[in-house]
Backbone bond lengths (Angstrom), bond angles and torsions (degrees), N, CA, C in turn:
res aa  C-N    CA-C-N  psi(-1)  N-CA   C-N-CA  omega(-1)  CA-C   N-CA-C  phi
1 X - - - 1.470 - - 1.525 109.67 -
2 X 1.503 107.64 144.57 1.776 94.77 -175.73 1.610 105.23 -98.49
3 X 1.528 116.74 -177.72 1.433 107.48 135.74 1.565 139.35 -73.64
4 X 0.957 102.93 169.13 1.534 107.55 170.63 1.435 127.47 -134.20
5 X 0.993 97.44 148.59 2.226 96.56 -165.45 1.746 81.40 -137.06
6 X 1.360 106.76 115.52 1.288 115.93 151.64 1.549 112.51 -108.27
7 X 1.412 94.49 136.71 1.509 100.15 -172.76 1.160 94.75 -155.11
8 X 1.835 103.69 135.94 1.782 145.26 -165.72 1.531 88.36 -136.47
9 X 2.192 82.01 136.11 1.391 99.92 168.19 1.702 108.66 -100.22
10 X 1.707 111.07 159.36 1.502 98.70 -176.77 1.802 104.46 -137.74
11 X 1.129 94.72 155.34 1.783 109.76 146.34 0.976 98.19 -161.83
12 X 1.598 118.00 132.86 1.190 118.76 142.61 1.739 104.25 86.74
13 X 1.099 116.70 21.81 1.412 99.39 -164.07 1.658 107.40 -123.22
14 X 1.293 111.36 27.50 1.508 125.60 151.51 1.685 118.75 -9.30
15 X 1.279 119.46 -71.81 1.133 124.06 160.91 1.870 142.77 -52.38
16 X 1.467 93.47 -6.19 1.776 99.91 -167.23 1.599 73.18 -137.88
17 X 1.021 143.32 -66.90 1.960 125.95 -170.02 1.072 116.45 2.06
18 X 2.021 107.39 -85.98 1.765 121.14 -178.99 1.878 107.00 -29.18
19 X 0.990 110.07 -57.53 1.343 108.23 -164.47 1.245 112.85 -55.29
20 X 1.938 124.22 -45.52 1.018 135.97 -175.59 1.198 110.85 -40.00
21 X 1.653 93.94 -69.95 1.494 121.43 -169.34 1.887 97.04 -55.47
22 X 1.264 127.71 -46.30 1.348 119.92 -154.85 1.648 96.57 -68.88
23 X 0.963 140.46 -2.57 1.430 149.23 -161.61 1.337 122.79 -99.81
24 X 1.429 95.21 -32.22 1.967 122.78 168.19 1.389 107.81 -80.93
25 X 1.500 112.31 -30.61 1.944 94.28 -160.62 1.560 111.50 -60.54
26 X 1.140 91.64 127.19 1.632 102.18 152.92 1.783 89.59 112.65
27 X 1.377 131.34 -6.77 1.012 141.97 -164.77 1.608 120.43 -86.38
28 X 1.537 107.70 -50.06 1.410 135.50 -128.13 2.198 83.81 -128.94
29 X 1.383 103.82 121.64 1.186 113.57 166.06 1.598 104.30 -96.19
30 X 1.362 123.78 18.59 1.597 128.06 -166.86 1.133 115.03 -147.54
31 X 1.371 166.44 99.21 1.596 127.67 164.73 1.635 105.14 -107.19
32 X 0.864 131.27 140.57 1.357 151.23 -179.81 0.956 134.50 -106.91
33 X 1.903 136.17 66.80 1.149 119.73 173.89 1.375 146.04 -49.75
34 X 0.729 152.93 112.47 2.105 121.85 177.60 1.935 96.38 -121.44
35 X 1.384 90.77 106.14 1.476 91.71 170.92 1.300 120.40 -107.04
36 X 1.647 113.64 160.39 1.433 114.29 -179.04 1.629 110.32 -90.46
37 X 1.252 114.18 71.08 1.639 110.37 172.17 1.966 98.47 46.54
38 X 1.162 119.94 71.86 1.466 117.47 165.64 1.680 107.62 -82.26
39 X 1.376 105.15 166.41 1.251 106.31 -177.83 1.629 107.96 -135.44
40 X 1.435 108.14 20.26 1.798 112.61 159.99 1.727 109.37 -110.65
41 X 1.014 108.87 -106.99 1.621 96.22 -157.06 1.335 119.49 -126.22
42 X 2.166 105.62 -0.49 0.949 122.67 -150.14 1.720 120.51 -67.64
43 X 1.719 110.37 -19.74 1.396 118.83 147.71 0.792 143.68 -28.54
44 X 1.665 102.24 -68.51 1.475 127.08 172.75 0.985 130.82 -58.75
45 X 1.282 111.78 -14.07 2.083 130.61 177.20 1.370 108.24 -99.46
46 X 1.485 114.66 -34.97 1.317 115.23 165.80 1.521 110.64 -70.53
47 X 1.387 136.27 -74.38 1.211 122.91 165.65 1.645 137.69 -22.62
48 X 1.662 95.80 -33.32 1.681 94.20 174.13 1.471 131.31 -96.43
49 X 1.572 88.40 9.19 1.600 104.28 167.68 1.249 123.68 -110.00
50 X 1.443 109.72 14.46 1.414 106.59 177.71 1.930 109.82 112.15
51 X 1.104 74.94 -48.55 1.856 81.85 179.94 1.508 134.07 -34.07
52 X 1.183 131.02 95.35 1.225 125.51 168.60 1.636 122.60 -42.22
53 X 1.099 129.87 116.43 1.242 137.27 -179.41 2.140 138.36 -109.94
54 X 1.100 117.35 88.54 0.973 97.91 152.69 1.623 148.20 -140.10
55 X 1.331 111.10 163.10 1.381 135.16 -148.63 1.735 99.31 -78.28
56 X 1.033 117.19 115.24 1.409 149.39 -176.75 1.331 134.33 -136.89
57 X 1.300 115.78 84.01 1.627 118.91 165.75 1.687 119.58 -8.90
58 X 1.456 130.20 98.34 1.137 120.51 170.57 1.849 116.07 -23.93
59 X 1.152 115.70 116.97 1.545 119.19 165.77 1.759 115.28 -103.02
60 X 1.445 111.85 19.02 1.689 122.46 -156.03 1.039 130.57 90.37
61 X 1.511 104.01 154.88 1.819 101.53 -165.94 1.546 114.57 -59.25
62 X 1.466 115.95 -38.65 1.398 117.87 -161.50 2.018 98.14 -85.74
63 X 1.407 104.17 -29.44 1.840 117.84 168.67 1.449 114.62 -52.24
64 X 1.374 111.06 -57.98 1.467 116.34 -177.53 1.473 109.90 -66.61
65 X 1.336 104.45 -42.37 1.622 98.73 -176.24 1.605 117.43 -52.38
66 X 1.724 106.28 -53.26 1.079 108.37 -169.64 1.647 115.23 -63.82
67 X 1.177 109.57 -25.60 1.907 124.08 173.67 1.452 103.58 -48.39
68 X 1.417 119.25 -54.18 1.306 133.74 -173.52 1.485 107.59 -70.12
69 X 1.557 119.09 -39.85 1.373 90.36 167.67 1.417 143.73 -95.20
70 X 1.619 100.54 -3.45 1.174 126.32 145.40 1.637 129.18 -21.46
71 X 1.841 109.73 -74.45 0.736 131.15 173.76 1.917 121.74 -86.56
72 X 1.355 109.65 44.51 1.145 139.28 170.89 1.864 115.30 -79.13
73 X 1.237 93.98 147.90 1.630 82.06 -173.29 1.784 98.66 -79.89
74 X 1.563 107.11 -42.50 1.716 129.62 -176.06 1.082 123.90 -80.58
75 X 1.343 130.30 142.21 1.572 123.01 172.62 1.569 106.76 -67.44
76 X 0.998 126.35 -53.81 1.574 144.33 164.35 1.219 112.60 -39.42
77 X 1.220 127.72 89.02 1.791 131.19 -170.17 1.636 110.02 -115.42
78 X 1.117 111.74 140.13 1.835 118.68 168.72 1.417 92.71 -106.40
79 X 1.483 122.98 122.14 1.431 117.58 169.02 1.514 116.05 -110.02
80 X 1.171 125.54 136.53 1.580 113.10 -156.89 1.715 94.52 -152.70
81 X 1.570 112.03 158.28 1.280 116.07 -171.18 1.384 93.20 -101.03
82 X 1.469 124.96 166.77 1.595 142.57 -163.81 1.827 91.34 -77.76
83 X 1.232 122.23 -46.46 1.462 136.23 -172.85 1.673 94.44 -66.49
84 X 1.473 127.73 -29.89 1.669 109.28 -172.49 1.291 136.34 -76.29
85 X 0.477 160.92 144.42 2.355 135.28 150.39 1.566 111.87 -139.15
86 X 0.871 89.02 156.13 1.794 111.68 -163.28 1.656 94.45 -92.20
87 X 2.075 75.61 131.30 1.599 93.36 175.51 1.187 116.79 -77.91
88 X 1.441 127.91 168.10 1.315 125.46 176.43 1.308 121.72 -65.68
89 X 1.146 144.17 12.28 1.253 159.89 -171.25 1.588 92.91 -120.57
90 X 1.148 128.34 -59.60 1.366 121.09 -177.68 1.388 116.06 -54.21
91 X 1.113 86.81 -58.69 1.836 94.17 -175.84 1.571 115.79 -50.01
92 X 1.226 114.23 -41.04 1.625 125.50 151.80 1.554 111.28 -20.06
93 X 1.548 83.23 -84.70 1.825 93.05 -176.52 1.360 128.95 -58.70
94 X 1.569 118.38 -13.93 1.029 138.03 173.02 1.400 108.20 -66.61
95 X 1.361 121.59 -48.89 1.306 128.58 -151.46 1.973 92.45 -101.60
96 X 1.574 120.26 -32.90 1.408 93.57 149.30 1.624 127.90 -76.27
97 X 1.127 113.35 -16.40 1.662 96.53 167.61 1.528 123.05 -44.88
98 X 1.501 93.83 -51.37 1.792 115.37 -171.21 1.482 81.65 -42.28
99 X 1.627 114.75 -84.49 1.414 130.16 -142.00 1.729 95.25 -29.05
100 X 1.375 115.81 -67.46 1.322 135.27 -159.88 1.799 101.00 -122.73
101 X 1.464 95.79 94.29 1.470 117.94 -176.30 1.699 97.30 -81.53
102 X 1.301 133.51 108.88 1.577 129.94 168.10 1.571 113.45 -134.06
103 X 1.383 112.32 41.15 1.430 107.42 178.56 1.792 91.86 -167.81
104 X 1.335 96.57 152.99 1.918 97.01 168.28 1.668 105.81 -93.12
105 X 0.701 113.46 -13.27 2.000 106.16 -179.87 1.678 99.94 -141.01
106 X 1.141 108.44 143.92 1.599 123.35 158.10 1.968 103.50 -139.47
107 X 1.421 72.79 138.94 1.856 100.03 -156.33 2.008 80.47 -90.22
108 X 1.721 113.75 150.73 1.640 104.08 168.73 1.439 89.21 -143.93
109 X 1.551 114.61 152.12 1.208 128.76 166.89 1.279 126.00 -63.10
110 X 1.371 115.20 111.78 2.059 106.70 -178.36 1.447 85.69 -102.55
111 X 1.763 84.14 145.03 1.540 118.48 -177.89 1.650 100.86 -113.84
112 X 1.139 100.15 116.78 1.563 111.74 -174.46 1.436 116.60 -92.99
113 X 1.481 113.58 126.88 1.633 108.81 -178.60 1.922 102.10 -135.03
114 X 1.705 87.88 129.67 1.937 112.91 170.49 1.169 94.88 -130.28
115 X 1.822 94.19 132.64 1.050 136.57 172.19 1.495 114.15 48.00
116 X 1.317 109.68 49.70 1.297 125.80 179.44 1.659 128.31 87.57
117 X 1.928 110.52 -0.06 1.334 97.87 -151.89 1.794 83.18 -118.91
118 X 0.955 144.48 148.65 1.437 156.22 137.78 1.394 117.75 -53.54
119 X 1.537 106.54 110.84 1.529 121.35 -141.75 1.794 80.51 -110.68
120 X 1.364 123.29 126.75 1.237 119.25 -172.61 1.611 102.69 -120.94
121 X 0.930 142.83 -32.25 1.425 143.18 165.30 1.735 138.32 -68.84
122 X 0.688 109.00 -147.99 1.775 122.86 160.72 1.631 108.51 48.81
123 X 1.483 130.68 -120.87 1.492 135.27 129.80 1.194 125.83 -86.78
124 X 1.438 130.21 18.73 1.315 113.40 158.85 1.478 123.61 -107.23
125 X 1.317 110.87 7.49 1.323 135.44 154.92 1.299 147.25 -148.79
126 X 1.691 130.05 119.93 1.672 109.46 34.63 1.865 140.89 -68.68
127 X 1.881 75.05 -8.43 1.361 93.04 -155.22 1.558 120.50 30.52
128 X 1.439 127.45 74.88 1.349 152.96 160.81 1.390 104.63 -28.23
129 X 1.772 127.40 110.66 1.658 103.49 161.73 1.379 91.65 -153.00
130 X 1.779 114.32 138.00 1.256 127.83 153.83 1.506 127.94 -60.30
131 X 1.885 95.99 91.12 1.480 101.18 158.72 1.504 133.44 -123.15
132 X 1.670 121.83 40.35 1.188 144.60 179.31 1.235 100.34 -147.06
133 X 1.375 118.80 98.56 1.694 127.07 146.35 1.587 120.03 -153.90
134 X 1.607 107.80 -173.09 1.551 101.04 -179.48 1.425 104.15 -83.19
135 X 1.524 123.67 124.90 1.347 85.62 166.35 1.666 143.75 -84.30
136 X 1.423 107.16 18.47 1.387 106.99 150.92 1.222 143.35 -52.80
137 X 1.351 90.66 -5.01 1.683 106.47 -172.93 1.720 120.40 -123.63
138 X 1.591 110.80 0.83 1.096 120.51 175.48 1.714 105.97 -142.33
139 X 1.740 96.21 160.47 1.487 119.64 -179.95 1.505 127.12 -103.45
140 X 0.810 151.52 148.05 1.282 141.73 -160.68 2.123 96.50 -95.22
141 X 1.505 131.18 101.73 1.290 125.91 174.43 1.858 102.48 -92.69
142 X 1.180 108.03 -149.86 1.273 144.60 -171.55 1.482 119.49 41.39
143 X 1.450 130.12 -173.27 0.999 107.09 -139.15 2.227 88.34 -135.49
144 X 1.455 95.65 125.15 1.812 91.44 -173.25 1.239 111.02 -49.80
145 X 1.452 121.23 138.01 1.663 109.72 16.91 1.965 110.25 -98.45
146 X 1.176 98.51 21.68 1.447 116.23 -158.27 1.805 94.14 -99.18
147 X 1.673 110.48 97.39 1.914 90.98 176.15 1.577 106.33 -125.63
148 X 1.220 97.98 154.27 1.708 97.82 -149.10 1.874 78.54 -148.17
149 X 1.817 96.64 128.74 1.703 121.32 -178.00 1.757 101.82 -71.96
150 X 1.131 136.66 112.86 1.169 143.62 153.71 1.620 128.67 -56.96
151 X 1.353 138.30 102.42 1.522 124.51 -161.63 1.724 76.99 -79.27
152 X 1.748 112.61 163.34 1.360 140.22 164.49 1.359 85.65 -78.62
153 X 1.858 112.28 150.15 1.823 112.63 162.53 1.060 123.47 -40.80
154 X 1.235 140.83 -88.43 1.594 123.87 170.66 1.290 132.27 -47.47
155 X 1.165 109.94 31.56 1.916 103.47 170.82 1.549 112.60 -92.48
156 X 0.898 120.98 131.57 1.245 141.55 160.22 1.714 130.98 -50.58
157 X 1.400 119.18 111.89 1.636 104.84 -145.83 1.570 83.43 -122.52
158 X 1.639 125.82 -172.04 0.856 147.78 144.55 1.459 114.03 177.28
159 X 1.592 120.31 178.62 0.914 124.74 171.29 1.474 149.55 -162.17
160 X 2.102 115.42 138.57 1.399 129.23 -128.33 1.866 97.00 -78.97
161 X 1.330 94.04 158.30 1.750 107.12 163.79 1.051 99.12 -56.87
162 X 1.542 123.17 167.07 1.223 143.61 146.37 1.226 129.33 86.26
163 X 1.069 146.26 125.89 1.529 150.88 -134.32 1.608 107.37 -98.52
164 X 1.358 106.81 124.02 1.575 107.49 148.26 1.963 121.17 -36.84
165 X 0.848 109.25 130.70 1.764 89.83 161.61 1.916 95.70 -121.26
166 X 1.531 78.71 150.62 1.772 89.06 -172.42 1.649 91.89 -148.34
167 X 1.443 97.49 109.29 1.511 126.51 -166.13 2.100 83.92 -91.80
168 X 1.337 102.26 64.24 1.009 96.78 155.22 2.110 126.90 -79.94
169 X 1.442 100.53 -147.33 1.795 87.22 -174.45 1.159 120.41 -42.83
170 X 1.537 86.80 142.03 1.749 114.21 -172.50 1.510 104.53 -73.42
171 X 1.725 111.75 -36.01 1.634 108.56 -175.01 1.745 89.23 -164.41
172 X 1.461 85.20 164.41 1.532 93.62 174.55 1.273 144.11 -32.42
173 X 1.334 97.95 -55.92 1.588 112.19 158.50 1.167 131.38 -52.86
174 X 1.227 131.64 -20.54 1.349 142.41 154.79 1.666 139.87 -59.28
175 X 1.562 83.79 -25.33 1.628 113.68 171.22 1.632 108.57 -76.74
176 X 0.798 104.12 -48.18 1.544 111.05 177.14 1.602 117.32 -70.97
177 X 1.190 122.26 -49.38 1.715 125.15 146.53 1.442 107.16 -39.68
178 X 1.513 137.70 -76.86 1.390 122.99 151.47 1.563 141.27 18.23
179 X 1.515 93.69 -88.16 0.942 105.58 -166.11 1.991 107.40 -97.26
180 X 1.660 120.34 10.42 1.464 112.44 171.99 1.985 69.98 -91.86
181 X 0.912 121.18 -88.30 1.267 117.43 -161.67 1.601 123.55 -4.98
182 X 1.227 117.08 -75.50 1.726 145.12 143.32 1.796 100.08 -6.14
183 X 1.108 103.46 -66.14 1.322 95.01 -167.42 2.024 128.21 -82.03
184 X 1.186 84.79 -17.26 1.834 99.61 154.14 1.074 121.87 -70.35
185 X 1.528 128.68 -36.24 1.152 124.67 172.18 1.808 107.55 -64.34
186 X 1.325 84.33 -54.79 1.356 72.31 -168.71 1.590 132.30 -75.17
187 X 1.091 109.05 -9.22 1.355 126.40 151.31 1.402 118.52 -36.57
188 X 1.497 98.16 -69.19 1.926 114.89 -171.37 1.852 86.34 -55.88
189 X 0.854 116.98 -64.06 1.911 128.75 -164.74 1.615 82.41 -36.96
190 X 1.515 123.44 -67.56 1.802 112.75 -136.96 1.727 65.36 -69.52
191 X 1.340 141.65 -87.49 1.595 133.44 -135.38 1.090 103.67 -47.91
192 X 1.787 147.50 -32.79 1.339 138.49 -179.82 2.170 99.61 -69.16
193 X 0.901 117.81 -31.18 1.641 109.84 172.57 1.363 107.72 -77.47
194 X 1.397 123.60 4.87 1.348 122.01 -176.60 1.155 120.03 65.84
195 X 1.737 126.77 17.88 1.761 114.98 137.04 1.266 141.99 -48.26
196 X 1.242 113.56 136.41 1.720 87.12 -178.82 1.888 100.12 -138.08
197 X 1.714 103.48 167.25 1.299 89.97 -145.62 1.976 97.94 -99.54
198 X 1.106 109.06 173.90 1.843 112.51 172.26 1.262 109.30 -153.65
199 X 1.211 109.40 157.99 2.060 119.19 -167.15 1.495 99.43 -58.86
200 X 1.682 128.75 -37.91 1.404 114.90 -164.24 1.865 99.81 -72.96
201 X 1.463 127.36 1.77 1.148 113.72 -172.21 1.924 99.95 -101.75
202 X 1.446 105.47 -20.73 1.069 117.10 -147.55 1.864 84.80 -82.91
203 X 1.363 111.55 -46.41 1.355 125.42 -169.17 1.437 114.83 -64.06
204 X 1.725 119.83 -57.66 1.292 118.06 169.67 1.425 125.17 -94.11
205 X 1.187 134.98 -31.98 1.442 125.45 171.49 1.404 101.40 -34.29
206 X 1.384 134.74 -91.99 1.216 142.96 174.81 1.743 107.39 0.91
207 X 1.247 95.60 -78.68 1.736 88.90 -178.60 1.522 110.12 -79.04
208 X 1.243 139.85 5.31 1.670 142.30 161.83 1.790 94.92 -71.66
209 X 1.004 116.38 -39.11 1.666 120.08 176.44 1.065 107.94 -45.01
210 X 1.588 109.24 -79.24 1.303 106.88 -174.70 1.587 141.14 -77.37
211 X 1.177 101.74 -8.79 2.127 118.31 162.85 1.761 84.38 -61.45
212 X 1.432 121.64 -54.27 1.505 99.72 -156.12 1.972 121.98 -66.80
213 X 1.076 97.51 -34.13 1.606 141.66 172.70 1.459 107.40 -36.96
214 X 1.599 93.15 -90.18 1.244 103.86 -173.60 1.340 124.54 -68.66
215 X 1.654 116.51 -46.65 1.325 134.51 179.98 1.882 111.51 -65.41
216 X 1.670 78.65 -81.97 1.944 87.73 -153.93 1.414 83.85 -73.04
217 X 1.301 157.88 18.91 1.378 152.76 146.75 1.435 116.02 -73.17
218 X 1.340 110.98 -41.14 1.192 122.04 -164.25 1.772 123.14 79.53
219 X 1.772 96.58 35.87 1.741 93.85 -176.59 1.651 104.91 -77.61
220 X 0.965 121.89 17.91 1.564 109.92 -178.18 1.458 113.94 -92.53
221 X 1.418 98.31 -25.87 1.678 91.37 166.91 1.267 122.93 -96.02
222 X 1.672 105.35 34.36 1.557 117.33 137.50 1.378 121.90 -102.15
223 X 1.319 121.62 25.75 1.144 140.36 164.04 1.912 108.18 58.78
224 X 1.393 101.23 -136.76 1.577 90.76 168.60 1.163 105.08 -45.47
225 X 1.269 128.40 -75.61 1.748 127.04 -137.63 1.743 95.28 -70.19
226 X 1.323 135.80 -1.67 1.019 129.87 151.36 1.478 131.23 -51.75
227 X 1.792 96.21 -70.33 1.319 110.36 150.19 1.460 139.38 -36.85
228 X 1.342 118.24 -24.02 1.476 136.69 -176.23 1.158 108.84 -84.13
229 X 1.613 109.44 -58.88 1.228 123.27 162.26 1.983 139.01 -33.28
230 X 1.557 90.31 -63.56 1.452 93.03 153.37 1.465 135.37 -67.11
231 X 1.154 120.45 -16.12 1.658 142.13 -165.03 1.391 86.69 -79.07
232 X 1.674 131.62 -55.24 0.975 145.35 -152.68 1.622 101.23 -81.23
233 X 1.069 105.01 -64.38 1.488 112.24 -179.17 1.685 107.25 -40.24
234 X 1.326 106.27 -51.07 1.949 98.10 -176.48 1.430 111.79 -61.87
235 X 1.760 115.90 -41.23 0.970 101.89 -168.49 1.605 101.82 -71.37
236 X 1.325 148.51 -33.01 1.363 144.72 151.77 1.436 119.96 -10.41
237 X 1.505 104.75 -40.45 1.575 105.35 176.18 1.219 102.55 -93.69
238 X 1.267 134.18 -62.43 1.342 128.73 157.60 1.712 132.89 20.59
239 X 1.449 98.40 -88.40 1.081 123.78 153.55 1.865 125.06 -59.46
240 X 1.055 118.23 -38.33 1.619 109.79 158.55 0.885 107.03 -59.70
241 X 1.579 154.74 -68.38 1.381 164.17 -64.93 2.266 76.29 -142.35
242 X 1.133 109.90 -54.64 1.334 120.26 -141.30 1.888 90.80 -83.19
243 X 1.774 116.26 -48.39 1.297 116.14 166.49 1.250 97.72 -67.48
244 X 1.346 163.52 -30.69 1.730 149.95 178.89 1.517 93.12 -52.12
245 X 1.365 129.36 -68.56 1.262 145.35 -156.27 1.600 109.14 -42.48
246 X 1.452 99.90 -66.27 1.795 126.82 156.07 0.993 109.81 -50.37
247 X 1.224 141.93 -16.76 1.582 116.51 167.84 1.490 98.22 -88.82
248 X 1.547 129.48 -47.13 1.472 121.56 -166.09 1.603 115.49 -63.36
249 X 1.578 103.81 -11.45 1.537 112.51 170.89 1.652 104.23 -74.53
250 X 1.165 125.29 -57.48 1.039 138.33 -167.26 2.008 119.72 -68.56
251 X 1.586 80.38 -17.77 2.268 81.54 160.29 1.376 93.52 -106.77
């Protein structure tokens, strides 16, 4: 049986922590806070659950993460956002992985929920993401605020029952705060790798989003919030695509 070091990055996340954390107990021979200097309570909930904690200036989503798993007690890490927690089915499979460790990464399905409803189609489901492996065997890829676990060539993958839940937006309006936010970052990120942006990206990406989304995804049989969903997503690129553009004007 191995150890395990689960480790969540934080600010501010007082309200979604307990849950996180309540989702691990009994799971996790580790817990690992690394917070960004919060200024509600989100310490203090981590500390009173056991959690080892430390306080670290955000350096970026895909920066902080990797700090945190860095500073892991285990090679064997569950990395999870303050907003997620593991379904009972996961946590299952989680806890037979431990028993009988036979792979360096296992990939789990996040189940995405706006404005209360569990969005099962389109791109927000399965939405596939590696957050159980050694990390001796993986790299930290993707591109902020978007960070995504890389297996090394010979690593060994597979993948567990049971769904991530990611108590993402609370309501509509939040999606849209989201995603202008979301897309500055990631904007500044592609122009610091030296992308730069042009109208034919600005014009079709946007609607390539949403044909993939809604249609060949099948978000429509999430009815509206399908539709909302994809609507949202283009304009996400949209707006990156359009601040990329504005920055290459602006050097």
């Amino acid at each position: 049986m191995i150890k395990l070091s689960v480790v969540i990055i934080t600010l501010n996340e007082a309200e979604n922590l307990p849950r996180c954390l309540a989702s691990v107990e009994g799971l996790a021979d580790e817990i690992l806070v690394v917070d960004s200097l919060s200024t509600d309570d989100t310490v203090k909930i981590a500390a009173a659950a056991g959690a080892r904690v430390i306080e670290q200036a955000f350096l970026g989503h895909r920066e902080q993460k990797a700090f945190a798993i860095e500073n892991a007690a285990n090679n064997c890490v569950l990395s999870l956002d303050a907003d997620e927690a593991l379904s009972d089915e996961l946590k299952e499979s989680i806890g037979a992985a431990k028993q009988n460790w036979t792979h360096d990464g296992y990939y789990v399905n996040r189940l995405n929920r706006l404005n209360g409803i569990w969005i099962r189609h389109g791109g927000w489901y399965p939405d596939r993401k590696m957050r159980l492996f050694d990390r001796r065997k993986y790299r930290m890829g993707g591109t902020n605020p978007h960070d995504r676990f890389d297996p090394t060539p010979a690593s060994r993958t597979t993948r567990l029952a049971g769904d991530l839940l990611h108590y993402t937006n609370d309501d509509l309006d939040s999606r849209i705060v989201t995603i202008n936010k979301f897309s500055s970052i990631a904007a500044q990120a592609f122009f610091d790798e030296g992308k730069r942006g042009n109208w034919w990206r600005v014009l079709v990406k946007p609607t390539g989003r949403f044909v993939s989304e809604f249609w060949l995804k099948s978000g429509w049989r999430d009815g509206y919030y399908g539709y909302y969903i994809a609507k949202t997503s283009a304009q996400y690129v949209w707006l990156r695509e359009m601040k990329l553009l504005r920055l290459g004007k602006a050097s």
